[in-house]
N, CA, C and O atoms as a GROMACS GRO file, in nm:
protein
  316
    1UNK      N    1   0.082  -0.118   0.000
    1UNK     CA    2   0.000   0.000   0.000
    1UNK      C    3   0.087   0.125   0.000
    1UNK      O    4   0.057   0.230  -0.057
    2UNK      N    5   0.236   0.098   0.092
    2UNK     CA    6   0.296   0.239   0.086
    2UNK      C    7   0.389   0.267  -0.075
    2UNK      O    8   0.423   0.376  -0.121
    3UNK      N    9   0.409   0.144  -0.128
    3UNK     CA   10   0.444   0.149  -0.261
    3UNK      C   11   0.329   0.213  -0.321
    3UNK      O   12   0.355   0.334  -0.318
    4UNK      N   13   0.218   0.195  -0.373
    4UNK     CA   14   0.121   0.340  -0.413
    4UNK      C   15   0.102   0.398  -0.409
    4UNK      O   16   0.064   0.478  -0.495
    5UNK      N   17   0.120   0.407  -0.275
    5UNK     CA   18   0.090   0.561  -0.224
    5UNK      C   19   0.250   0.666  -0.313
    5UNK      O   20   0.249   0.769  -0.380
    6UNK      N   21   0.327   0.604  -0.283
    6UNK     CA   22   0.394   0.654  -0.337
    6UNK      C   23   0.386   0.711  -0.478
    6UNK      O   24   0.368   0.830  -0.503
    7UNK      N   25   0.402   0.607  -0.572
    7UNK     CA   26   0.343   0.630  -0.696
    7UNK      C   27   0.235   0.732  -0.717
    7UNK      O   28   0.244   0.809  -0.813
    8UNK      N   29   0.150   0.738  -0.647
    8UNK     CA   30   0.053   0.856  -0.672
    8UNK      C   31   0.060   0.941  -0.572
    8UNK      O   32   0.048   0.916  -0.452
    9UNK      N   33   0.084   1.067  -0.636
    9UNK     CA   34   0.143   1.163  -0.518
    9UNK      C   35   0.028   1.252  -0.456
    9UNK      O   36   0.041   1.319  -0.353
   10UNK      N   37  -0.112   1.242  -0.552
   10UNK     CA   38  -0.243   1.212  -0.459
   10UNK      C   39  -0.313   1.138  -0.350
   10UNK      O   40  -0.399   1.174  -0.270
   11UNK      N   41  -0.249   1.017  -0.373
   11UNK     CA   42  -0.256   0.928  -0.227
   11UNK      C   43  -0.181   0.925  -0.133
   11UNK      O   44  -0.193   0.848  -0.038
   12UNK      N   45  -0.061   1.042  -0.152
   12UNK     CA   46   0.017   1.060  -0.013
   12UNK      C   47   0.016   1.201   0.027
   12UNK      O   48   0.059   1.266   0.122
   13UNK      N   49  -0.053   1.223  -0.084
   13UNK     CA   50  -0.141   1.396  -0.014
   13UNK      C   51  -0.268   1.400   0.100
   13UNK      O   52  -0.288   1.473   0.198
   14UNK      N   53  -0.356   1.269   0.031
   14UNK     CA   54  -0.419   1.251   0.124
   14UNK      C   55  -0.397   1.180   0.234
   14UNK      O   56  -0.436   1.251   0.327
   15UNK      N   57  -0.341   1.044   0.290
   15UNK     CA   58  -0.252   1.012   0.349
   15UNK      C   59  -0.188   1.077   0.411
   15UNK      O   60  -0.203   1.024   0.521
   16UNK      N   61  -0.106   1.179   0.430
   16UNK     CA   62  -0.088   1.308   0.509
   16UNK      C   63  -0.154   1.380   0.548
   16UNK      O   64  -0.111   1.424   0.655
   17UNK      N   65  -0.293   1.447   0.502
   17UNK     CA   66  -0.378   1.508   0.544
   17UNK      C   67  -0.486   1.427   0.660
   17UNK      O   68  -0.548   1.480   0.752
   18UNK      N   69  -0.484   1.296   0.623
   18UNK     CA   70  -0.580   1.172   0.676
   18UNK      C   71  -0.469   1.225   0.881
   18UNK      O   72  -0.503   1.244   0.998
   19UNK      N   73  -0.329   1.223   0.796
   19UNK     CA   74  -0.274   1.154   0.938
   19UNK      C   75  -0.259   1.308   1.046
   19UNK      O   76  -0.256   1.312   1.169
   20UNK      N   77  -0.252   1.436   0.936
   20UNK     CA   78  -0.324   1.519   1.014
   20UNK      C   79  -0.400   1.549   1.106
   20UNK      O   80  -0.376   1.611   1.209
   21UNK      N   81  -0.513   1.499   1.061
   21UNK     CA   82  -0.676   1.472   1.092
   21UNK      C   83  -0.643   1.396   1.276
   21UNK      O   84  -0.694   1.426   1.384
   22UNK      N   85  -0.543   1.298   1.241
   22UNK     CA   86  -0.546   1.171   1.349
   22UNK      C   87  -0.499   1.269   1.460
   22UNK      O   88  -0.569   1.305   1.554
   23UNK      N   89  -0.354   1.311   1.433
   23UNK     CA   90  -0.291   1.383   1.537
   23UNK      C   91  -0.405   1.522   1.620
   23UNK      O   92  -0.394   1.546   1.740
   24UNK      N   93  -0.470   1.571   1.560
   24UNK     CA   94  -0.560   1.667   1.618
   24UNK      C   95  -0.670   1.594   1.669
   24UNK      O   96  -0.721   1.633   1.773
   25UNK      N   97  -0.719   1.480   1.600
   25UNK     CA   98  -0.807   1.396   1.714
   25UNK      C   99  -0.776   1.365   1.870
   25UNK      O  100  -0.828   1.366   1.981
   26UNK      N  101  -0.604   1.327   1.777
   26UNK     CA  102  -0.599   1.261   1.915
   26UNK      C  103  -0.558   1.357   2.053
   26UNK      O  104  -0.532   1.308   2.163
   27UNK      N  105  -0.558   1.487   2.024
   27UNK     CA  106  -0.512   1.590   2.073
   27UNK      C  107  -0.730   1.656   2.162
   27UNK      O  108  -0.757   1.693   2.276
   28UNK      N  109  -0.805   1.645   2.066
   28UNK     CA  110  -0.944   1.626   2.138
   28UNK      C  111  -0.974   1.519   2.212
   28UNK      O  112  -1.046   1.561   2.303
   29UNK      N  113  -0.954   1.372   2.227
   29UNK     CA  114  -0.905   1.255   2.306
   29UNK      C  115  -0.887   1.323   2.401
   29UNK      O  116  -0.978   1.364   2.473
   30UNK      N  117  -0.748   1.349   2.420
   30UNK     CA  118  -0.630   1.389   2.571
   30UNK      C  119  -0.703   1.547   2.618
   30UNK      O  120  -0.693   1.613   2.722
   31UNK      N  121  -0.745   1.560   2.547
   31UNK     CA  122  -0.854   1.702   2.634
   31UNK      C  123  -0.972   1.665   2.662
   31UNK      O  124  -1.033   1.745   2.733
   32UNK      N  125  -1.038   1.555   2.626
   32UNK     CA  126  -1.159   1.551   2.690
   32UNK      C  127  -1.129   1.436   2.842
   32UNK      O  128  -1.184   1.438   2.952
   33UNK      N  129  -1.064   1.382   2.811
   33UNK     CA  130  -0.935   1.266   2.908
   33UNK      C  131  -0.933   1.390   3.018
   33UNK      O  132  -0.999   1.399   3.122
   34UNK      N  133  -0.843   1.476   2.968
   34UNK     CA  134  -0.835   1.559   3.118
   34UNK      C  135  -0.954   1.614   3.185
   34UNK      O  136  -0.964   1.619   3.307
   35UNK      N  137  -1.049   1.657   3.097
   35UNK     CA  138  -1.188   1.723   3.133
   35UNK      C  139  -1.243   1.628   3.240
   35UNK      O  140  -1.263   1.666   3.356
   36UNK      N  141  -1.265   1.504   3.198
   36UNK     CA  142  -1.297   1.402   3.288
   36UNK      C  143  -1.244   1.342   3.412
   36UNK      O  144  -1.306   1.294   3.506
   37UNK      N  145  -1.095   1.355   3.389
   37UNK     CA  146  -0.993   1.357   3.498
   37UNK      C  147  -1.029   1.479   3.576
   37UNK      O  148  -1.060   1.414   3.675
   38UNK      N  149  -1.051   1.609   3.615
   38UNK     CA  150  -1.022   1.719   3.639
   38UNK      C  151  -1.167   1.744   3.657
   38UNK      O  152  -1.201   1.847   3.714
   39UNK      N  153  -1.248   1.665   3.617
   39UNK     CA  154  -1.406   1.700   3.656
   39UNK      C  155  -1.501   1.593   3.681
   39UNK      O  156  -1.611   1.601   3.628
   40UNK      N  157  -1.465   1.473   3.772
   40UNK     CA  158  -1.532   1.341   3.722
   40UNK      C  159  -1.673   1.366   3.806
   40UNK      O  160  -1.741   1.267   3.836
   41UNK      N  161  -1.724   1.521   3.852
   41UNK     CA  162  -1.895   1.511   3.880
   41UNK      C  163  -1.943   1.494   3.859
   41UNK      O  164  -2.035   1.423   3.898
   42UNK      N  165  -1.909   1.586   3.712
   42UNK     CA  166  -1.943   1.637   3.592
   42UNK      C  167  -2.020   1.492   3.517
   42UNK      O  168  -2.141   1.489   3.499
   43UNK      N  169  -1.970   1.428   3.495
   43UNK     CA  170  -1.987   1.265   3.442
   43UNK      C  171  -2.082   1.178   3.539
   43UNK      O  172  -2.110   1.062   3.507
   44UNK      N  173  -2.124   1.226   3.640
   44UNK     CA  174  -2.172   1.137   3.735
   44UNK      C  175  -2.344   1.085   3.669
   44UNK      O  176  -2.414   1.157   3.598
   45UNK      N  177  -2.368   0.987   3.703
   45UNK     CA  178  -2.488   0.925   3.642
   45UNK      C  179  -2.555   0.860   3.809
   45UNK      O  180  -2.536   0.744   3.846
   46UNK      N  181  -2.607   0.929   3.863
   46UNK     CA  182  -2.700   0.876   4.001
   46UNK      C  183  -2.549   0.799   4.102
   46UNK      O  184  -2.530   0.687   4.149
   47UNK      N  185  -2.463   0.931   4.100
   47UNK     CA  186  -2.354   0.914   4.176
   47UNK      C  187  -2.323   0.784   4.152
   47UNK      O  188  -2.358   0.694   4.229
   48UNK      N  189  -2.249   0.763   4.037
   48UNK     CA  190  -2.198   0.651   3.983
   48UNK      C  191  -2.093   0.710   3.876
   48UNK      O  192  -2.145   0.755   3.775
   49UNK      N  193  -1.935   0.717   3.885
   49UNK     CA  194  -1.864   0.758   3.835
   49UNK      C  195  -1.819   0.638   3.707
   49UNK      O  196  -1.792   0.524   3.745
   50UNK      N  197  -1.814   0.671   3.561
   50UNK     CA  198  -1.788   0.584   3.481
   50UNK      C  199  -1.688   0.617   3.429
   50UNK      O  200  -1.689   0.710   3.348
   51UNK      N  201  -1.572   0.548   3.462
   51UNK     CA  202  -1.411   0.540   3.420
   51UNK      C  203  -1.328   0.562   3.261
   51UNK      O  204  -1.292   0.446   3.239
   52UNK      N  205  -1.297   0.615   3.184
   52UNK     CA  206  -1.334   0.599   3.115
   52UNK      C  207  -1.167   0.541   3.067
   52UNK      O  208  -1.090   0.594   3.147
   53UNK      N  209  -1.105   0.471   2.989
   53UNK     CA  210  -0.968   0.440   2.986
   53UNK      C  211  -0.923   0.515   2.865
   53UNK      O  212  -0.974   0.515   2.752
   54UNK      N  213  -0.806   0.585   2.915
   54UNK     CA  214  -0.758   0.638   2.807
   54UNK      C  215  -0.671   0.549   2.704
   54UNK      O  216  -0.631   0.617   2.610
   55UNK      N  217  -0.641   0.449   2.699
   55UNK     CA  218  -0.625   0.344   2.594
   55UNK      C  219  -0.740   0.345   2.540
   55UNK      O  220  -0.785   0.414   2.448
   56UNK      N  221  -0.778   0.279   2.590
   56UNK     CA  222  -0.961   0.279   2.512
   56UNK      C  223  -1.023   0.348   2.440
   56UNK      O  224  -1.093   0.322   2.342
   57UNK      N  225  -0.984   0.478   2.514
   57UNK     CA  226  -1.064   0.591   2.434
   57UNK      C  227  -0.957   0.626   2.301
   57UNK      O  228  -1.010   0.637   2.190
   58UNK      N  229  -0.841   0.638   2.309
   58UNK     CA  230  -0.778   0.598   2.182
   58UNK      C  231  -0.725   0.491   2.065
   58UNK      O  232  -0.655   0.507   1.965
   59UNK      N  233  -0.780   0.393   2.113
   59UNK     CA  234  -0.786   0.301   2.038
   59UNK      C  235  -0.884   0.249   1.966
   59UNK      O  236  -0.878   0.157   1.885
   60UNK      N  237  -1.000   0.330   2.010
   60UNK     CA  238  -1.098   0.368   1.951
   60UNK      C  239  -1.102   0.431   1.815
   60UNK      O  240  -1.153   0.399   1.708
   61UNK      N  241  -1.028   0.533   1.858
   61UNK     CA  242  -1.012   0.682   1.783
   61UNK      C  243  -0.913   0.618   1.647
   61UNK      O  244  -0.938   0.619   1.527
   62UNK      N  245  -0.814   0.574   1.710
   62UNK     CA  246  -0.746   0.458   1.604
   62UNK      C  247  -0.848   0.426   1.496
   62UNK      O  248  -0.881   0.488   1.395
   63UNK      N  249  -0.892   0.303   1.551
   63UNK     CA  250  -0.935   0.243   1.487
   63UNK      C  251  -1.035   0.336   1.330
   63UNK      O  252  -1.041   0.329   1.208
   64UNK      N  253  -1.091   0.411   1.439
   64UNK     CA  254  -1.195   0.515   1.307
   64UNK      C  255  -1.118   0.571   1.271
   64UNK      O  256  -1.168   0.620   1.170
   65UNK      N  257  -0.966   0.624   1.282
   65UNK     CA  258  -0.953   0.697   1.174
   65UNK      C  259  -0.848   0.580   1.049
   65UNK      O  260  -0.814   0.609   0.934
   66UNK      N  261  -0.828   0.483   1.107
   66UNK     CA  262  -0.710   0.372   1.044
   66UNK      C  263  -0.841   0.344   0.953
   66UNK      O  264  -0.807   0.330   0.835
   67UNK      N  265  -0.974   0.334   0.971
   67UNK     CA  266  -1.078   0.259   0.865
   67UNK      C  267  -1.099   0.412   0.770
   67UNK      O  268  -1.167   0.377   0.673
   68UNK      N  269  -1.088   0.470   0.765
   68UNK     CA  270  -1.139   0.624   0.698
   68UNK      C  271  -1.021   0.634   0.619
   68UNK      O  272  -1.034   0.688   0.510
   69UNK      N  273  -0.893   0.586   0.657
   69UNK     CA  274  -0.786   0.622   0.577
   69UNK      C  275  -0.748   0.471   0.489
   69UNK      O  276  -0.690   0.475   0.381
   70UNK      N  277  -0.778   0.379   0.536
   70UNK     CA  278  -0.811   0.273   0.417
   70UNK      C  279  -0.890   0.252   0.317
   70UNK      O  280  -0.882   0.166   0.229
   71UNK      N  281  -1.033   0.402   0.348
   71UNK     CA  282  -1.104   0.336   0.330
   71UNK      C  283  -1.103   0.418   0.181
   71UNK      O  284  -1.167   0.399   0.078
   72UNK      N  285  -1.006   0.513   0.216
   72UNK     CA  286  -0.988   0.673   0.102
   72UNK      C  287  -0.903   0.593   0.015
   72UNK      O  288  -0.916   0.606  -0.106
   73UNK      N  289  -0.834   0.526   0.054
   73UNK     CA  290  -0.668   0.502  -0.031
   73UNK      C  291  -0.740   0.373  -0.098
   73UNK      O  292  -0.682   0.344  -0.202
   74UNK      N  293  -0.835   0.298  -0.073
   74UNK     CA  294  -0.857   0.208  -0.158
   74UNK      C  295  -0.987   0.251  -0.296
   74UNK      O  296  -1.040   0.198  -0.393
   75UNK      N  297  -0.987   0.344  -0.243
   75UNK     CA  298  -1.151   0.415  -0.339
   75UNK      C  299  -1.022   0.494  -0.361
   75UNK      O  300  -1.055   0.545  -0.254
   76UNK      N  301  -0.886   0.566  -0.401
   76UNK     CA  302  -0.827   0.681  -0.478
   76UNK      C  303  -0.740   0.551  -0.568
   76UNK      O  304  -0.704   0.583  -0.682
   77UNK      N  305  -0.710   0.426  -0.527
   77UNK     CA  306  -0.645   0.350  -0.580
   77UNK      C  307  -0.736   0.268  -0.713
   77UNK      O  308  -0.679   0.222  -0.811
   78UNK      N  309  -0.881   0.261  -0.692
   78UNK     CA  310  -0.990   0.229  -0.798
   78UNK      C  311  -0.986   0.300  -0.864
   78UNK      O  312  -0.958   0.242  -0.968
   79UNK      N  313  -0.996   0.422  -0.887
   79UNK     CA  314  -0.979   0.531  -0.968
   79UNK      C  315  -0.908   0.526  -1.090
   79UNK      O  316  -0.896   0.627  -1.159
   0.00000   0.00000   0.00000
């Protein structure tokens, strides 16, 4: 896949822009992470605090953006 990308210097435009996208996600992640850290009232559901893991919550985030950027490079590679 990174051999194409190469070759088409549209699929590593987007591919860079995709991985853009990730790094500022993951930068809303680690701020809402602290929000919750720094405010866990705030979150309370009938005084019941729900944990939330910050692995989790980025591996999440992973995951949606790893499928969005496969999902571009295989629909710019049909083309």
């Amino acid at each position: 896949m990174a051999g194409k990308c190469i070759k088409n210097p549209e699929n590593v435009e987007e591919l860079d822009k995709l991985y853009n996208e990730w790094i500022y996600r993951q930068t809303e992640v680690q701020a809402l992470l602290d929000l919750v850290d720094a405010n866990p009232e705030i979150f309370n559901d009938e005084n019941e605090i729900v944990e939330i893991s910050e692995e989790e919550a980025i591996q999440d985030d992973c995951r949606i953006v790893l499928e969005d950027i496969t999902n571009k490079i295989i629909k710019n590679l049909g083309n």
